[in-house]
C-alpha positions in Angstrom: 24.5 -22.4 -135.5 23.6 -19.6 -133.6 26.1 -17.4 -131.8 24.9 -16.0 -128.3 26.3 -13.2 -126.7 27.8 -15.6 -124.0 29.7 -17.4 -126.9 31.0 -14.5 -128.3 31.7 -13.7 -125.1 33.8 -17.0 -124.0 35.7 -16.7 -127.2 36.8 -13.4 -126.5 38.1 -14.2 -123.2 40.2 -17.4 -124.8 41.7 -14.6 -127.6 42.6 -13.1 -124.6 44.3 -15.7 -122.9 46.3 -16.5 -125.9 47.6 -13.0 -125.7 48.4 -12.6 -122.1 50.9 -15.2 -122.3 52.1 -17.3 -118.4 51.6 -14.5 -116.7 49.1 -16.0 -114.3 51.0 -19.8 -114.4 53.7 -18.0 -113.3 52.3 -16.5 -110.6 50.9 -19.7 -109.1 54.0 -21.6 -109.5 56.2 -18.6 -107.2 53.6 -18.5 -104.9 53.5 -22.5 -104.5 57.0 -22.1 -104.1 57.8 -19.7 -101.2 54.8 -21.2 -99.3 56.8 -24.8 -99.9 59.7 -23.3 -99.1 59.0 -21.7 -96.1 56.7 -24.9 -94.9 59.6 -26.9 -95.8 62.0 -24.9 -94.0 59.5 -25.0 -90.9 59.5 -28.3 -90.8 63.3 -29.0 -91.3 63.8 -26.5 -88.2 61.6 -27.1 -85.7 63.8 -29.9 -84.5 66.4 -27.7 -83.6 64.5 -25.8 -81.3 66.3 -26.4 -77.8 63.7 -27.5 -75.1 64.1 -25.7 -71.9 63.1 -28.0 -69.2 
C-alpha cells in the first residue's frame, strides 16, 4: 500500500485531534446554548409585551 502525501496528511490531522482534546465540542455546545437560550427566552417573553391600542 502506498502512502500519499494526502494520507499522511489526514493522519496527521486525526493525531492532532486526539491531542486537542473537546475544545471545539465545547464550543459548539455554549454557543448552541446561549442562542437557545436567548431564543427561548424571546419566545417566553414576547407575550408579555403590553399592546397599546
Amino acid at each position: 500500500m502506498e502512502h500519499s502525501p494526502a494520507a499522511a496528511w489526514s493522519a496527521q490531522a486525526v493525531v492532532a485531534a486526539e491531542q486537542q482534546g473537546a475544545g471545539n465540542l465545547l464550543r459548539v455546545v455554549l454557543v448552541v446554548m446561549v442562542v437557545g437560550s436567548a431564543l427561548t427566552a424571546w419566545f417566553l417573553l414576547r407575550g408579555y409585551r403590553q399592546k397599546d391600542d
